[in-house]
C-alpha positions as CSV (number, residue, x, y, z in Angstrom):
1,X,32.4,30.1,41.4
2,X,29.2,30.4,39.6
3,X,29.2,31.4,36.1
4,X,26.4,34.0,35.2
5,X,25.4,34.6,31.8
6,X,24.4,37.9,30.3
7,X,20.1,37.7,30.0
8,X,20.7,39.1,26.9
9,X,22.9,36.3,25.4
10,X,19.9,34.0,26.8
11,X,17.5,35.8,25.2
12,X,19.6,35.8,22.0
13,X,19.9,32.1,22.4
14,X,16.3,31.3,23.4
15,X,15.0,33.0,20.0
16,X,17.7,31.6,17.7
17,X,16.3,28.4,18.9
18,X,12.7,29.2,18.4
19,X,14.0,30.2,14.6
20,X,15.2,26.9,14.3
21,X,12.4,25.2,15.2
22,X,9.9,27.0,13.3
23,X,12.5,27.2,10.0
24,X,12.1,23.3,10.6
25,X,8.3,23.2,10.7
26,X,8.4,25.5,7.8
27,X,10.7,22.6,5.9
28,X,8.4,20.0,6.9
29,X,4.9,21.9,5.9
30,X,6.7,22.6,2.3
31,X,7.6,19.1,2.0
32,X,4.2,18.2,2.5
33,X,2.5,20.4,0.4
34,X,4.8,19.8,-2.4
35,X,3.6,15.8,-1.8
36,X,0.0,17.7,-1.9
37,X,0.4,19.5,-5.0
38,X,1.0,15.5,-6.5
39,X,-1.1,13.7,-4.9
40,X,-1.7,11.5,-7.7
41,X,1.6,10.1,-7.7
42,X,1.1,9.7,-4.0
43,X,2.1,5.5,-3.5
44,X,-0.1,4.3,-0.7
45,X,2.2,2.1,1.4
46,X,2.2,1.2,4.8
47,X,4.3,4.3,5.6
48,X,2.9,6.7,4.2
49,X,1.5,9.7,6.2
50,X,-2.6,9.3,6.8
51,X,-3.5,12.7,6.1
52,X,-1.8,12.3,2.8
53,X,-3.6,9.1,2.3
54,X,-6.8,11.1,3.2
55,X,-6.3,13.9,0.7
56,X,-5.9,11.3,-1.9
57,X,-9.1,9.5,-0.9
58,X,-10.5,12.8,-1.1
59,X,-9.4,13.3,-4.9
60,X,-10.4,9.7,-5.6
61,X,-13.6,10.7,-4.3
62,X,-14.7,13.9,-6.0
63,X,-13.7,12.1,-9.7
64,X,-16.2,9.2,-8.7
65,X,-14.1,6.4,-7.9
66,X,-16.3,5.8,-5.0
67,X,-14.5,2.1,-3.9
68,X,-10.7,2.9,-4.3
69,X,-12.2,6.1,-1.7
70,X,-13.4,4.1,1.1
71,X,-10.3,1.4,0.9
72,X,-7.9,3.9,0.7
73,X,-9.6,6.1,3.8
74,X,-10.4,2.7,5.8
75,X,-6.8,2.3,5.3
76,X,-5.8,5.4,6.7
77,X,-8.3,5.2,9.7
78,X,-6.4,2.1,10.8
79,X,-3.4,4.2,11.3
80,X,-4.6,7.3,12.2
81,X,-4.8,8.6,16.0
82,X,-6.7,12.0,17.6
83,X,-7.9,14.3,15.2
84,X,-6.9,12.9,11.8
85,X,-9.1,9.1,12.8
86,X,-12.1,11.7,13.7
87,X,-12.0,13.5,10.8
88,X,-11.5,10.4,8.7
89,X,-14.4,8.9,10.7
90,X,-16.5,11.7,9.4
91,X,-15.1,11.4,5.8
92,X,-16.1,7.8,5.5
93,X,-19.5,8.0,7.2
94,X,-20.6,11.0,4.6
95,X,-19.2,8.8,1.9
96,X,-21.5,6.0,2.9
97,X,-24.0,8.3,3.4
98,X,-23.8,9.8,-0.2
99,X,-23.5,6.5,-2.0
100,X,-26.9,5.6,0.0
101,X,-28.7,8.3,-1.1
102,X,-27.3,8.3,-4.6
103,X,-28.8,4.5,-4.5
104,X,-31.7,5.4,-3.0
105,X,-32.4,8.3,-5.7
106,X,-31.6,5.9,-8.6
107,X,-33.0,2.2,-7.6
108,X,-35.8,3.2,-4.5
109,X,-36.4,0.6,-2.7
110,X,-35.7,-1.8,-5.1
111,X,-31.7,-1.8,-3.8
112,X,-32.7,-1.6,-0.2
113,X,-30.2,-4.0,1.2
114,X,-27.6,-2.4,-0.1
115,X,-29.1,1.4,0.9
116,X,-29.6,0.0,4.4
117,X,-25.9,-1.7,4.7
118,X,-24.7,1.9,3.4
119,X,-27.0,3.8,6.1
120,X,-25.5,1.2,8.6
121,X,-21.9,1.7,8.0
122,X,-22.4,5.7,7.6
123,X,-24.0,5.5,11.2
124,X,-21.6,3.1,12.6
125,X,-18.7,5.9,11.3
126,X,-20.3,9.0,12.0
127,X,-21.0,7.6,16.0
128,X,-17.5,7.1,16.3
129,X,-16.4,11.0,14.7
130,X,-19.0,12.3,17.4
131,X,-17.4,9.8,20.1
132,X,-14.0,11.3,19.2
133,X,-15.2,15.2,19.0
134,X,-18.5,15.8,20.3
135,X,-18.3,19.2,19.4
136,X,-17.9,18.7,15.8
137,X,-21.0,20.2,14.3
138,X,-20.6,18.8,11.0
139,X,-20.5,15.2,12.3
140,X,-23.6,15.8,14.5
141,X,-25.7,16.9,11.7
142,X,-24.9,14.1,9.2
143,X,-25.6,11.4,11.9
144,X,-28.8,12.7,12.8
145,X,-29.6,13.0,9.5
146,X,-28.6,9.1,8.9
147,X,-30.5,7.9,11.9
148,X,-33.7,10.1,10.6
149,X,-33.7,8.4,7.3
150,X,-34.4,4.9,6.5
151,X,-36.4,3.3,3.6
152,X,-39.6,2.3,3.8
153,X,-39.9,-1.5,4.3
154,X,-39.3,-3.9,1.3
155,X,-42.7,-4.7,-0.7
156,X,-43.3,-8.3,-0.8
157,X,-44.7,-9.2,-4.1
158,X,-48.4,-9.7,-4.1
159,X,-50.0,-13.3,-3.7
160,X,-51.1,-15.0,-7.0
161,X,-53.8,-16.8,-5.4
162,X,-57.1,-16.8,-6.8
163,X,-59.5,-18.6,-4.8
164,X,-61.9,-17.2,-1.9
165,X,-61.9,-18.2,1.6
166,X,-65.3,-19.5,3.3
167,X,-64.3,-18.4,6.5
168,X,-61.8,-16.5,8.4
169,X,-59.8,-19.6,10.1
170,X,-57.1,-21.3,8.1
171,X,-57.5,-25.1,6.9
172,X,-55.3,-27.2,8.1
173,X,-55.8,-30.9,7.3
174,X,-56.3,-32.6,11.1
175,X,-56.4,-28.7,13.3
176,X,-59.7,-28.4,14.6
177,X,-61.0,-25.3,12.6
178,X,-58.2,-25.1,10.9
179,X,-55.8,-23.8,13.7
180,X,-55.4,-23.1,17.3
């Protein structure tokens, strides 16, 4: 004998189960936004959450800390996946992209290693956040706007010699007119 159950009871059934699940994703999101609301007491450990990690980066970030930003976000890109290591992507190449134009702004070209090595990195970051979602607008628009810019070339200071030449070839002791 087959039993047969009443599609009411299934229904019944089928959306207590759908309560559950959402009452737990409900539990979850207010755990995680109570860990928001202190995110300064957030302990970066090897377990914890990367988004959480992110959002701290993110605070660390806006009060200036610019270094303890890009450690704590290059941490959290190494364990990220999908969607969180593309956004994160994107936050660390527009972090390297603001510190290169904040050195840019205040040294010129006199810090121009270090603006290029920022440039570099925020291109390097922003290729991969447009690898992982090429429709990401944001992402698009920063990385063209890194790969536009670039300093001019360093100056090289200006020769202290004084003397005049006699004629345009160089002389070298022993070269036939100075040179091939």
């Amino acid at each position: 004998m087959i039993a047969r159950f009443d599609p009411i009871v299934l229904a019944l059934l089928g959306l207590v189960a759908a309560g559950l699940f959402q009452g737990y994703e409900l539990y979850q999101d207010d755990r995680y936004n109570r860990r928001l609301r202190q995110i300064d007491t957030v302990k970066t450990e090897d377990d914890t959450d990367p988004r959480l990690m992110a959002a701290k980066a993110g605070r660390l970030a806006s009060a200036g800390q610019w270094h303890k930003a890009v450690r704590l976000t290059l941490q959290a890109k190494a364990k990220a996946e999908g969607r969180i290591r593309q956004k994160l992507a994107y936050n660390l190449g527009t972090l390297y992209l603001h510190e290169a134009a904040k050195h840019w702004q205040q040294s010129g070209v006199w810090d121009y290693s270090r603006v290029v090595t920022l440039l570099g990195l925020a291109r390097e970051n922003l290729r991969e956040a447009v690898r992982l979602d090429p429709d990401d607008l944001n992402a698009r628009y920063n990385l063209e706007y890194a790969l536009r810019i670039q300093p001019p070339p360093r100056e090289s200071q200006p020769a202290k010699w004084q003397g005049h030449k006699s004629s345009v070839f160089a002389t070298l002791p022993g070269a036939p007119r100075g040179g091939p």
